[in-house]
C-alpha positions in Angstrom: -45.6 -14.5 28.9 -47.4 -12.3 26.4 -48.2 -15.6 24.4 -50.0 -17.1 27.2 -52.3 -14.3 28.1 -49.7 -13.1 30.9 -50.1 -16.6 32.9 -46.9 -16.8 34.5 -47.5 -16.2 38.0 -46.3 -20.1 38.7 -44.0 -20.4 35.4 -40.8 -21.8 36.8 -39.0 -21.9 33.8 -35.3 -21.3 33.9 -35.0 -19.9 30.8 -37.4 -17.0 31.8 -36.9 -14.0 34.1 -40.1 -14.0 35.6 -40.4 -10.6 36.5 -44.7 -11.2 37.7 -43.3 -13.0 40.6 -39.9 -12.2 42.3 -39.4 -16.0 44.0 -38.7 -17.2 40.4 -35.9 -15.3 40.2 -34.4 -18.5 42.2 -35.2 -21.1 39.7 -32.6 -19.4 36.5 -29.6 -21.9 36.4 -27.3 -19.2 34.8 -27.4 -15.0 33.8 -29.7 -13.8 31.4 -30.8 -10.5 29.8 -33.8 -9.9 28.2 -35.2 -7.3 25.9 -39.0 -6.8 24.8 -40.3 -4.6 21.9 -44.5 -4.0 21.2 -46.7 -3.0 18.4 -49.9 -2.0 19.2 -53.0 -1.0 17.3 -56.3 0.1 18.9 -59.5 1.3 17.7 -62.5 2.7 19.6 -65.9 3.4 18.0 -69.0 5.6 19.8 -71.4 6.7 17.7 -69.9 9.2 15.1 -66.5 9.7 17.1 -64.2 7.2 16.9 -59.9 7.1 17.4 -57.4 4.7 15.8 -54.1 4.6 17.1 -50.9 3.1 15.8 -48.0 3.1 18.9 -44.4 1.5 18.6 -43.1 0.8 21.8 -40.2 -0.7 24.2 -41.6 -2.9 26.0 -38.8 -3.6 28.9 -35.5 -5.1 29.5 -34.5 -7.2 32.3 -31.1 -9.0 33.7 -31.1 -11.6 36.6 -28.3 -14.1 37.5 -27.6 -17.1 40.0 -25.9 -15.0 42.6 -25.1 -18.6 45.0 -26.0 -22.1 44.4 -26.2 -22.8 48.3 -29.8 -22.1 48.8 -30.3 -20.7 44.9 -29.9 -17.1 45.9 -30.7 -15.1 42.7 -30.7 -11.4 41.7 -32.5 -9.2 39.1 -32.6 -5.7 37.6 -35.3 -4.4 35.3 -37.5 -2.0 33.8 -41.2 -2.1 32.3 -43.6 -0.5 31.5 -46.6 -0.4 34.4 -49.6 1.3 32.7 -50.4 2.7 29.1 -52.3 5.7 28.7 -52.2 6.4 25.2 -55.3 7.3 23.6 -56.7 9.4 20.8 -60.1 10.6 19.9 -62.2 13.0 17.1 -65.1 14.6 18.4 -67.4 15.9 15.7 -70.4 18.4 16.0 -71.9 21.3 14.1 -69.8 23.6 16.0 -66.6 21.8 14.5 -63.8 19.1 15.5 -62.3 18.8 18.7 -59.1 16.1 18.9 -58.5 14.4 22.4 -55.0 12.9 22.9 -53.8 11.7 25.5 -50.0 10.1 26.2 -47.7 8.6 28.8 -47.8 6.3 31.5 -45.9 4.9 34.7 -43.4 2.5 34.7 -41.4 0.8 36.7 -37.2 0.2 37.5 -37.2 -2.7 40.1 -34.0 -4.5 41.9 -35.1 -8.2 43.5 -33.4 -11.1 44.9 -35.5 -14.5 45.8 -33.8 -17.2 48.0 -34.5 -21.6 48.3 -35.1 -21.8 52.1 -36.0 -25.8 51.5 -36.5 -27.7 48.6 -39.9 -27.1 47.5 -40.5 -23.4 48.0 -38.7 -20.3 46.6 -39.3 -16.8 48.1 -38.5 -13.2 46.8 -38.7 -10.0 47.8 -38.6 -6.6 44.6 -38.0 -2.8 45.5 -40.0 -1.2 42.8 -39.7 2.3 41.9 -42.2 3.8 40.4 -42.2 6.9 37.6 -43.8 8.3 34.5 -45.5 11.4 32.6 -49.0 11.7 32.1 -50.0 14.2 28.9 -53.3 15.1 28.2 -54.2 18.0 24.6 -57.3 18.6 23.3 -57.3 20.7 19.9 -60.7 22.4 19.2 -61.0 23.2 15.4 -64.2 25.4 14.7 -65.8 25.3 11.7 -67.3 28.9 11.7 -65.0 31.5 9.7 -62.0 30.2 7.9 -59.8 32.8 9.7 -60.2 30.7 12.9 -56.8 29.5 14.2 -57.4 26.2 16.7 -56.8 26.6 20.1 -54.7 23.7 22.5 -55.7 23.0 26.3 -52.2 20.8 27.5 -52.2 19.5 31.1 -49.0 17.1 32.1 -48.5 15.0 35.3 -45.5 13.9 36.6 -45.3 10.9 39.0 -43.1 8.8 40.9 -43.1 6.6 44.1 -41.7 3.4 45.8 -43.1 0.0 46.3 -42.3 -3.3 47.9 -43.5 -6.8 45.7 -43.4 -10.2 47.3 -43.6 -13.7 46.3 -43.7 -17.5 46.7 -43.3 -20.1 44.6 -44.6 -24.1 46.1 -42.5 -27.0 43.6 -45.0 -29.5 45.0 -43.3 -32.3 43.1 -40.4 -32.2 44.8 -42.6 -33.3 47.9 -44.6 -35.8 45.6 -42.8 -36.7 42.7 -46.4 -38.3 41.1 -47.2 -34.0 40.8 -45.3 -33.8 37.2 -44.3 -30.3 37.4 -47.4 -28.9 39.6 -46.0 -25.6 40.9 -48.4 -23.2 42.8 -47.4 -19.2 43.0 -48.4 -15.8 44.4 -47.0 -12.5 44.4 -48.2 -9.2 46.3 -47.6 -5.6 44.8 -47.9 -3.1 48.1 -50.0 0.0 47.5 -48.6 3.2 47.3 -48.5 6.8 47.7 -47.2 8.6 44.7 -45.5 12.4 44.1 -47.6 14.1 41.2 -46.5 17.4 40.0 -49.5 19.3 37.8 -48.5 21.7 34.6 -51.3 23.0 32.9 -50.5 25.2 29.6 -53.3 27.4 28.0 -52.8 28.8 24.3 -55.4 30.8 23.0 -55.6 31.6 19.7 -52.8 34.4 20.3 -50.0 32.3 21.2 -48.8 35.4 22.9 -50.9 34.7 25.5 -49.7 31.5 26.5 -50.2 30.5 30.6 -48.8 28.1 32.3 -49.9 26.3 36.0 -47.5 24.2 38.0 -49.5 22.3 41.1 -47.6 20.1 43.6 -50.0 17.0 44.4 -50.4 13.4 45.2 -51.5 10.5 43.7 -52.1 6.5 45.0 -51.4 3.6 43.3 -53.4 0.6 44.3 -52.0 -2.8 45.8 -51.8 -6.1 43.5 -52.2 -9.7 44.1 -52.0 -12.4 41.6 -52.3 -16.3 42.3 -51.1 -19.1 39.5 -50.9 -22.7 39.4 -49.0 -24.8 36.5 -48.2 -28.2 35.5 -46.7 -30.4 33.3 -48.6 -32.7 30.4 -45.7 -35.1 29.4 -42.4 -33.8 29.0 -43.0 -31.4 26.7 -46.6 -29.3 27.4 -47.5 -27.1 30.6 -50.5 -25.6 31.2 -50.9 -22.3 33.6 -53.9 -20.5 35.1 -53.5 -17.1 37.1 -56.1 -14.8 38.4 -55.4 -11.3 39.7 -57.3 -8.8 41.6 -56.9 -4.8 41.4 -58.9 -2.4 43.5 -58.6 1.1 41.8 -61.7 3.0 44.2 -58.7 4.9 45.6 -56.5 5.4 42.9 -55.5 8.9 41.5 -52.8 10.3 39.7 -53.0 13.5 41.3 -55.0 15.3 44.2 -54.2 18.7 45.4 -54.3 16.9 49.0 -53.3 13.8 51.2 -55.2 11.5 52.2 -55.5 11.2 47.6 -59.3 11.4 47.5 -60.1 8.7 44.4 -61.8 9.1 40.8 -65.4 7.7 41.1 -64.8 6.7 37.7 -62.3 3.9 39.1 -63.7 0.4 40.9 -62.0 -2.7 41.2 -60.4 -4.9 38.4 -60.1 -8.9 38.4 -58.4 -10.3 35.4 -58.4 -14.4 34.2 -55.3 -15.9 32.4 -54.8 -19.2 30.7 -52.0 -20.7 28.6 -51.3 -23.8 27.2 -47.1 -23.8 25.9 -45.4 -26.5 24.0 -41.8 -25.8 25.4 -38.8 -25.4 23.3 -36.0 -27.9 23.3 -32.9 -26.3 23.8 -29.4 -27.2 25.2 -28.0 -30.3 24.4 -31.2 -32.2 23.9 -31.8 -29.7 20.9 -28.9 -31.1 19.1 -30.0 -33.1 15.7 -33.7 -31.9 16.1 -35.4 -30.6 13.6 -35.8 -26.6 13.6 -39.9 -26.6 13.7 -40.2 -29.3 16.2 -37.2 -28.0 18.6 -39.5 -24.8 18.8 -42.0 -24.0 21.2 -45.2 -23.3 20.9 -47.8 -21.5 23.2 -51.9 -20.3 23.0 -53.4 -18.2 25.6 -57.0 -16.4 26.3 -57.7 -13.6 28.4 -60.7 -12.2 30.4 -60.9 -9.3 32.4 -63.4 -6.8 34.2 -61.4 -3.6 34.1 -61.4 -0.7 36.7 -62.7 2.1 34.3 -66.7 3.0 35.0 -67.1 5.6 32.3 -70.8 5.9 33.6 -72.7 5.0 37.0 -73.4 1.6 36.7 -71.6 0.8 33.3 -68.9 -1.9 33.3 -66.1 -2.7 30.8 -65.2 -6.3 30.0 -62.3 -7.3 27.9 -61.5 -10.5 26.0 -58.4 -11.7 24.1 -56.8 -14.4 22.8 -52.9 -15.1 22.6 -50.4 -16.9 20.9 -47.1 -17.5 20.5 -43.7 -18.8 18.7 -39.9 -19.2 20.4 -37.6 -19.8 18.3 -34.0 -21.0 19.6 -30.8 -19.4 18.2 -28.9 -21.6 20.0 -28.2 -23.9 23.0 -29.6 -21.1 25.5 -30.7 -17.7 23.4 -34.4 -18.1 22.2 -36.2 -15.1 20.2 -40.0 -15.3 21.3 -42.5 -13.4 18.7 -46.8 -12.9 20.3 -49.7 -11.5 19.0 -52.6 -10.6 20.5 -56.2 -9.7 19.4 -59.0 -8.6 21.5 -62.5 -6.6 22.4 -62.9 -4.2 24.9 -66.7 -3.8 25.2 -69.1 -1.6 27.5 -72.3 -3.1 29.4 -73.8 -0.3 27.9 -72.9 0.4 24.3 -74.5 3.8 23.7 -72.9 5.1 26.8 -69.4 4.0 25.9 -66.9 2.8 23.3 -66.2 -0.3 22.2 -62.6 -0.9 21.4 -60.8 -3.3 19.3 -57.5 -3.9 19.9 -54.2 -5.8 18.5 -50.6 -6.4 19.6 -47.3 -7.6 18.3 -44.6 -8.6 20.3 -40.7 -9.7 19.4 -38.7 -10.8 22.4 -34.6 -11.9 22.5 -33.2 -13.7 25.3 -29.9 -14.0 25.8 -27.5 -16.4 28.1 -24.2 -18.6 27.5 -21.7 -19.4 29.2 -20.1 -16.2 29.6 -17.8 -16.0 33.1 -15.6 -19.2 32.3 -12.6 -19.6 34.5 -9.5 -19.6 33.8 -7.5 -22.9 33.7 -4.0 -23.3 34.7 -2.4 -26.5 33.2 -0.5 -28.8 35.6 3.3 -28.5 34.4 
C-alpha cells in the first residue's frame, strides 16, 4: 500500500490484508500474517530555526484468515500505528537556544470480520481500539553566564478510546464480466471520544524542585471516510484511485471538559491517492519465470491539504511520490520494500515551515499451507 501512495481503499488482492477497508478481509483465499517496519527522515526549515529528525519505527503487524468458505466469512487481528507526532526543533535568539521535542502518537489494535452476502459485494465491520502517549520537552539553554544549568518543561498525554470502522467492497465484474477487474470500495471510521490523562513535570534549574501535575481530561478523535475505485489493464497491471476526507475542527487530545472544545489550529483534511502496480506472479504460474519479471512493480503520487492551520488563514499542502518493489520468496510469501519522498509546504512561507520529508519501508508477508489434514490410508 505504501508504494502506491496508500491507494487501497478498492485493492482486492488476496495476497494483501487490507486493513484501510475491513470488507477485503473477505477476498484472502488462505491465513496470512503480515509485518511492516519504517524509516523515516524529515526536515523542516523557517527562517534560522530549523529540525532534522532521523526515526526507526514498527510500522504494524497484522493476521487474517478465511474463517468459512460458504459466504467467504473472514477474520483479522492487527495493530498500527494511527498518527505520528514526532517532531524536533532549535529555536535560536540572542537570549540563547531553546530545543522543542515532541514524541508519541496513537495507534490502534483492531479485531474485524467481513462476510460475501452475494457475489459481487463484500462487507465488513472493525472494533478499533484506540491508545497512545503524547510527550512534549522543551530545553531552554541561555547563553548569559556559563554557570547556567538548562531548564526542562515535560508535559505527557495519555489516550485511549473505542471505535467502530465499516466497509464495502462492489466486484462489478462479476455482474459484467466486460469490467476487467473494476472493483469500487468505501470504508467509514466513526468518530470518537477519547480518555486523556494530563502529567505535566517542571524542573528548574534545582532539580530539587521538581513538580509534577496529573489532569484527568478528554479528547475527540474525528470520523474518516475514504472512497477507491480500481481496475485491471491486462492481466498483469491495476490502477487504483482513493480520496479521503478528515474534519479535525473538533479534534483535541485533551480538554479539561466534555463536550472536547477543539484546537482552532485544526480544520479539515482531504487527501488524493493514485497507484499504478504491476502485480507479482506467484503460485504456480511463477514456476520457470524469471526472478525480475515474476516481481511486481508499483508507482504512486500523493496530494493532500492537511488539517494543521499554524496561522489564521495559512494552509499546508503536501505532495509525494511512491514507489515500490515485491519480491516473492516463494509460491505465497512476498517481501515488499517502498520509498517515499515528499514536500510539506505552507501558503505562506514566512509564517510557517516548509518540510521535506522521506520514508523507507520493508514489508514480509507470510502464508502456505500450514493446517493440512491428516490422511488416513485405506487398508
Amino acid at each position: 500500500m505504501e508504494g502506491i501512495a496508500g491507494a487501497g481503499v478498492a485493492n482486492g488482492d488476496s495476497r494483501t490484508i487490507n486493513d484501510l477497508n475491513p470488507a477485503a478481509f473477505s477476498m484472502l483465499s488462505r491465513a496470512r500474517i503480515e509485518a511492516r517496519l519504517n524509516f523515516f527522515y524529515n526536515r523542516t526549515d523557517l527562517g534560522s530555526d530549523e529540525g532534522i529528525q532521523r526515526i526507526v519505527k514498527f510500522a504494524g503487524a497484522s493476521f487474517a484468515t478465511p474463517l468459512f468458505d460458504k459466504n467467504h466469512i473472514g477474520f483479522s487481528l492487527g495493530f498500527a500505528p494511527l498518527t505520528n507526532a514526532d517532531a524536533q526543533t532549535q529555536h535560536t535568539d540572542s537570549l540563547g537556544t531553546t530545543l522543542y521535542t515532541r514524541q508519541g502518537g496513537l495507534s490502534q489494535l483492531y479485531l474485524g470480520l467481513s462476510a460475501r452476502p452475494i457475489s459481487s459485494l463484500n462487507i465488513g465491520a472493525r472494533a478499533d481500539f484506540l491508545f497512545g502517549n503524547l510527550r512534549e520537552i522543551s530545553q531552554a539553554n541561555v547563553s548569559q553566564g556559563v554557570e547556567t544549568v538548562p531548564s526542562t518543561f515535560q508535559r505527557e498525554y495519555a489516550i485511549s478510546g473505542t471505535r467502530g470502522t465499516f466497509g464495502f467492497l462492489l466486484t462489478l465484474d462479476t455482474l459484467v464480466p466486460e469490467l476487467h477487474g473494476l472493483t469500487i470500495g468505501g470504508s467509514y471510521s466513526m468518530g470518537t471520544t477519547l480518555n486523556s490523562r494530563k502529567r505535566t513535570i517542571v524542573t528548574p534549574v534545582n532539580s530539587a524542585l521538581d513538580s509534577t501535575i496529573e489532569d484527568p481530561g478528554y479528547g475527540y478523535y474525528p470520523s474518516l471516510i475514504r472512497l477507491g475505485i480500481a481496475t485491471r489493464i491486462g492481466n498483469r497491471y491495476r490502477v487504483e484511485a482513493d480520496i479521503s476526507g478528515q474534519d479535525f475542527s473538533n479534534a483535541s487530545f485533551y480538554s479539561a471538559t466534555s463536550p472536547v472544545l477543539g484546537d482552532p489550529q485544526l480544520g479539515t483534511s482531504n487527501r488524493y491517492s493514485f497507484g499504478l502496480e504491476r502485480l507479482p506472479i506467484m503460485g504456480d504460474e511463477s514456476k520457470g519465470v524469471p526472478f525480475w519479471e515474476k516481481t511486481g512493480l508499483r508507482l504512486g503520487f500523493n496530494y493532500a491539504t492537511l488539517p494543521f492551520r499554524p496561522v489564521a488563514g495559512v494552509t499546508v499542502n503536501e505532495m509525494s511520490v511512491t514507489a515500490g518493489i515485491g519480491i516473492p520468496m516463494n509460491p505465497e510469501s512476498i517481501f515488499d520494500f517502498s520509498a517515499e519522498i515528499g514536500l510539506r509546504t505552507p501558503s505562506n512561507t514566512a509564517l510557517a515551515p516548509k518540510e521535506y520529508f522521506f520514508k523507507m519501508g520493508a514489508s514480509i508477508s507470510l502464508s502456505e499451507k500450514w493446517f493440512v489434514p491428516l490422511r488416513k490410508e485405506e487398508e
